[in-house]
C-alpha positions as CSV (number, residue, x, y, z in Angstrom):
1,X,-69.5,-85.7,-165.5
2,X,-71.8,-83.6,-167.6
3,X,-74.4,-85.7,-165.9
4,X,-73.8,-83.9,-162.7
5,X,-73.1,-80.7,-164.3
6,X,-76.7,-80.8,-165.7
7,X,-78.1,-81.8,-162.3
8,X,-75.7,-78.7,-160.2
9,X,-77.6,-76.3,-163.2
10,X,-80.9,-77.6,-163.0
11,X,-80.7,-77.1,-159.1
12,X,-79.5,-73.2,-159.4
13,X,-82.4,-72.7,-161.8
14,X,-85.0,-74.1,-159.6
15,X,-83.3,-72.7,-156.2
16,X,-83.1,-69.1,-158.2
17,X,-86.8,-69.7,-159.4
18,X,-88.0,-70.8,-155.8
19,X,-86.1,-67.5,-154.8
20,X,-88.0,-65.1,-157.5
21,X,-91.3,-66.9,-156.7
22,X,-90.9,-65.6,-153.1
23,X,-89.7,-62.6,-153.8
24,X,-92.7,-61.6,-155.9
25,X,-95.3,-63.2,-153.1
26,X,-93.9,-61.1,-150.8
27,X,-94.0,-58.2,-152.3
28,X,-97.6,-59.0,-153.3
29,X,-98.1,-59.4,-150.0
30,X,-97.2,-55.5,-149.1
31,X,-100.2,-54.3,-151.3
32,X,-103.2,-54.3,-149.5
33,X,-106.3,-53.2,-151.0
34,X,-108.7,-50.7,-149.5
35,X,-111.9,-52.2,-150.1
36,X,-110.6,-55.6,-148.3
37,X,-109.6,-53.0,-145.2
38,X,-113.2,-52.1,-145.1
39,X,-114.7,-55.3,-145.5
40,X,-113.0,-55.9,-141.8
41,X,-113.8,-52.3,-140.5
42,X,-117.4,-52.8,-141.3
43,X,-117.9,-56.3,-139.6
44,X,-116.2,-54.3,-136.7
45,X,-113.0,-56.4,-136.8
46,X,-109.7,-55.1,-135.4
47,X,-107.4,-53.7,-138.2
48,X,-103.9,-53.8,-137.9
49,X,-101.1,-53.1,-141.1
50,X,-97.7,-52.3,-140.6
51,X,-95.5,-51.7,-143.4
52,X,-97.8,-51.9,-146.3
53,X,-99.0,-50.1,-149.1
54,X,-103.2,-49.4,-149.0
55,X,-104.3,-48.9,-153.0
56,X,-107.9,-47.0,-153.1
57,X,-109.9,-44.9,-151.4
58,X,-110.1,-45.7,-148.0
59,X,-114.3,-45.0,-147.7
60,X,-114.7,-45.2,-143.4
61,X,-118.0,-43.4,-144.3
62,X,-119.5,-46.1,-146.5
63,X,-120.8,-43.6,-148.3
64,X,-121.4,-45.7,-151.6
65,X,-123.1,-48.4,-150.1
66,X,-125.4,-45.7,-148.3
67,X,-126.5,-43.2,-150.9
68,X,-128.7,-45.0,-153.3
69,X,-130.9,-46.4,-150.3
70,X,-131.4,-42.3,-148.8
71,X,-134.1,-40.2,-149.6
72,X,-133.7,-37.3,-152.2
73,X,-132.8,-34.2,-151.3
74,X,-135.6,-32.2,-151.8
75,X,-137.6,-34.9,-148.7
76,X,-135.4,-34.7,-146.1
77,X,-134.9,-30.7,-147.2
78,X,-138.7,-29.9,-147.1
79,X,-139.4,-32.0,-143.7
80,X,-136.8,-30.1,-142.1
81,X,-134.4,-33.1,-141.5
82,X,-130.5,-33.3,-141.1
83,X,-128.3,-33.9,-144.2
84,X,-125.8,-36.1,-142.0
85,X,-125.1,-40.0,-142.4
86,X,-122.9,-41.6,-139.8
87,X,-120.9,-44.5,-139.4
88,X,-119.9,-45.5,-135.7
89,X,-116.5,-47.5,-136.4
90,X,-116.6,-50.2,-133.5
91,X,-113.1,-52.1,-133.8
92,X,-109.7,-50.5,-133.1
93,X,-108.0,-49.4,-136.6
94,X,-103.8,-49.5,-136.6
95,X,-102.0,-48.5,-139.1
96,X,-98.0,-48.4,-138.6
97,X,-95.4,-47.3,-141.3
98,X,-97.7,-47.3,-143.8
99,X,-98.3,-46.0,-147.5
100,X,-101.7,-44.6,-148.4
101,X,-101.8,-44.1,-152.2
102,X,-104.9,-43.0,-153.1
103,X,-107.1,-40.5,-150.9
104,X,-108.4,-41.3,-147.5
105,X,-111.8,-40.5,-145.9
106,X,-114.2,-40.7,-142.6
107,X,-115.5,-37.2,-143.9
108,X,-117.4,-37.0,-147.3
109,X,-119.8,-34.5,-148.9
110,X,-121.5,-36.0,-151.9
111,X,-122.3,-32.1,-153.7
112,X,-125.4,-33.9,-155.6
113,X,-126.9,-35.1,-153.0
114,X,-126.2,-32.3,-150.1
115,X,-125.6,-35.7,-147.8
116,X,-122.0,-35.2,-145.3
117,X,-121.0,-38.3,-144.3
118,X,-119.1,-39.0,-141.5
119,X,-117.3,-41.7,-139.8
120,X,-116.8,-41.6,-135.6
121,X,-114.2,-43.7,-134.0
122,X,-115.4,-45.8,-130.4
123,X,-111.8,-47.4,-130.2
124,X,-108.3,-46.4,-130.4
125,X,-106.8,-44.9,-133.8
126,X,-103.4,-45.5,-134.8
127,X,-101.9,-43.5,-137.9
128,X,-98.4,-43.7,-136.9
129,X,-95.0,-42.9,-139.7
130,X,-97.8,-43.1,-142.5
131,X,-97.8,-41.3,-145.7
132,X,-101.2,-40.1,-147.2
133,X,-100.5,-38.6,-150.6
134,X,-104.0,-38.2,-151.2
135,X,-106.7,-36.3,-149.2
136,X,-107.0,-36.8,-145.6
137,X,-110.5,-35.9,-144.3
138,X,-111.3,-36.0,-140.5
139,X,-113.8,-33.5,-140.7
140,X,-116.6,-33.7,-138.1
141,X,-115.6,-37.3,-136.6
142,X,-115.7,-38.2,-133.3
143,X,-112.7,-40.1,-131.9
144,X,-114.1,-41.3,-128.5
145,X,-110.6,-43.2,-127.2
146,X,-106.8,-42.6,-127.6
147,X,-105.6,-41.4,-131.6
148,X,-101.9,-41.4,-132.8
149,X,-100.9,-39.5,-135.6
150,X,-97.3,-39.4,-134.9
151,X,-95.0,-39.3,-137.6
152,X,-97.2,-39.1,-140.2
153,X,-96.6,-37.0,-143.7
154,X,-99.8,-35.4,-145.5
155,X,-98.7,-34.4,-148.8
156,X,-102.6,-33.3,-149.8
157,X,-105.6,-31.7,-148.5
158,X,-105.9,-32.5,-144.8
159,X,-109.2,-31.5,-142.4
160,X,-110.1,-32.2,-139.0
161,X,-112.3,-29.0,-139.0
162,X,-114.9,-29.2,-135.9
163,X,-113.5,-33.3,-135.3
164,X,-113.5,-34.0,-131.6
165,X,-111.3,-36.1,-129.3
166,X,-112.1,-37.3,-126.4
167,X,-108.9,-38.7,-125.3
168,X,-105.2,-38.3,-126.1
169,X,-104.5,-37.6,-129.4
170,X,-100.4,-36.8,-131.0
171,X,-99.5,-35.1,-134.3
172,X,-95.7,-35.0,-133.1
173,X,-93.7,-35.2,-135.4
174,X,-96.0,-35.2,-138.1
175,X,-95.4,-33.1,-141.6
176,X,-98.5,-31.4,-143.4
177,X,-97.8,-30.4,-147.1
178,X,-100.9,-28.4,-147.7
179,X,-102.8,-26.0,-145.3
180,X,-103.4,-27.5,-142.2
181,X,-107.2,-27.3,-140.9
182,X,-107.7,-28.0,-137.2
183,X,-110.8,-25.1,-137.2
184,X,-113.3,-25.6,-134.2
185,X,-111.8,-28.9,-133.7
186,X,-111.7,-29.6,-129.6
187,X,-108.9,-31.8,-128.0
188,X,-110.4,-32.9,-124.4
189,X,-107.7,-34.0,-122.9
190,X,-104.7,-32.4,-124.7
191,X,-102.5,-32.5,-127.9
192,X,-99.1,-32.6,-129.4
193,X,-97.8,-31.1,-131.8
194,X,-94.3,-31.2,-131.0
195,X,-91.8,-30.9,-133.6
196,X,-94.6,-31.0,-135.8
197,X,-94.0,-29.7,-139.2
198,X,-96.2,-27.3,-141.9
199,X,-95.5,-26.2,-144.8
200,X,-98.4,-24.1,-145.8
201,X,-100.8,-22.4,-143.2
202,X,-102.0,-23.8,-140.2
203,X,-105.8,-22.9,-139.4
204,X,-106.6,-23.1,-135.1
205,X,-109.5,-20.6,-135.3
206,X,-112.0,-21.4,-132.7
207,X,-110.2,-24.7,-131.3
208,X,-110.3,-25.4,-128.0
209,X,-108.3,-27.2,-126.0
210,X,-107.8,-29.1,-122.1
211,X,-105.0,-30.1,-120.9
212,X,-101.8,-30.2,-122.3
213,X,-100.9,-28.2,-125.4
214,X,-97.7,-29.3,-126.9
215,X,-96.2,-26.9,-129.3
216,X,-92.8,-27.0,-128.4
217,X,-90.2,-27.3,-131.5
218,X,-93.3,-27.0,-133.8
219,X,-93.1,-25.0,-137.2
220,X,-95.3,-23.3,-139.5
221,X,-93.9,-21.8,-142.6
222,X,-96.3,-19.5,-144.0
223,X,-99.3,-17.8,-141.4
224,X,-101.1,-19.3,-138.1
225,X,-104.9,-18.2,-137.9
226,X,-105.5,-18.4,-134.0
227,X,-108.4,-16.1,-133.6
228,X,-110.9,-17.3,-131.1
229,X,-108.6,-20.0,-130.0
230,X,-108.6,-21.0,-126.2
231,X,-106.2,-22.9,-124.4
232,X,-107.6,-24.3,-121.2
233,X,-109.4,-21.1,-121.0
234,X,-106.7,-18.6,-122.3
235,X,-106.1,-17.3,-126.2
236,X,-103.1,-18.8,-127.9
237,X,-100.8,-15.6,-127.7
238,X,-101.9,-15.2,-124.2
239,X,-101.4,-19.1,-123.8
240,X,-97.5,-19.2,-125.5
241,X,-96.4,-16.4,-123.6
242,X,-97.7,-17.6,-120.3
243,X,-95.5,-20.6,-120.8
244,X,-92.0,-18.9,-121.4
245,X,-92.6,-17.7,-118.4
């Protein structure tokens, strides 16, 4: 009898230590680390993460691996050369329901060596219900197909100051903590915005936009700088009153 006792408790340990061993792989398993994203990204892989948490910076510019093999900036100053480095992201990047815990960036400027680096995107771009509690720097890049920002929460710096899209792009729903800068950025075949949510300021000056311009249910809690801002050929006050009518 206390034969079988001893075999019934032997079995509940090792079923309850099978069941913690699991457990702990998979929640291993929702931790991915930047560095392994970009080792994909760069051999122009498809990326796809839903439901996980990304630890690191997210580098799309490469910058690191870029900067010790440019010339100084006095050469490229005195021959009259440009100060950009770009990165031309090939394969199609998804990221759904997804945690960013440390900052995020296809836009850099490295203040010793007066280099901007910039990543541009040839394929679709998925941010969709992500959270990005560090930085989020767009600033400059090209997105040349479709880009989803839907549902997404920035809780720090955001930019897509003078960032271009080619194609449709969303920011419904989305939530910006910070001031949100969309400053000469051009949307060439529309935007949404609907039910989008910010917190702090929201900077359109000089963005231009075609097509559709979806502002509908969006909020902005502190001051919209719109100046210079044309919608399919109209200013934004001109634009929003236009369509109540």
């Amino acid at each position: 009898m206390k034969t079988n006792q001893s075999i019934k408790k032997r079995t509940v340990l090792s079923f309850i230590l099978f069941a913690f061993l699991c457990s702990t792989n998979a929640i291993a398993q929702q931790t991915v680390k930047a560095s392994d994203i970009m080792r994909d990204i760069k051999m122009g892989k498809t990326v796809a993460y839903d439901n996980v948490t990304i630890t690191g910076t997210l580098d799309m510019t490469s910058m690191n691996e870029k900067l010790p093999d440019l010339p100084k900036k006095r050469s490229w100053w005195k021959n009259g050369g440009s100060n950009s480095v770009e990165e031309q992201i090939e394969g199609t990047i998804s990221f759904t329901n997804c945690t960013f815990e440390d900052n995020v960036y296809a836009y850099y400027h490295d203040e010793d060596s007066e280099y901007t680096f910039v990543a541009n995107f040839e394929n679709d771009v998925r941010f969709a219900n992500c959270t990005f509690k560090g930085e989020a720097l767009f600033k400059y890049s090209d997105f040349e197909r479709n880009a989803d920002f839907r549902g997404s929460t920035f809780n720090d710096r955001t930019t897509f100051k003078y960032a271009k899209f080619d194609e449709k792009v969303s920011f419904a729903n989305t939530i910006f903590d910070e001031d949100a800068i969309f400053k000469y950025t051009e949307f060439r075949s529309g935007v949404s915005f609907n039910k989008a949510t910010f917190n702090d300021d929201l900077d359109i000056k000089y963005t231009k936009v075609k097509g559709e311009f979806d502002i509908s249910n969006m909020t902005v809690s502190n001051d919209i700088d719109s100046k210079y801002t044309k919608i399919n050929g109209k200013g934004f006050n001109k634009y929003v009153l236009d369509s109540k009518n």
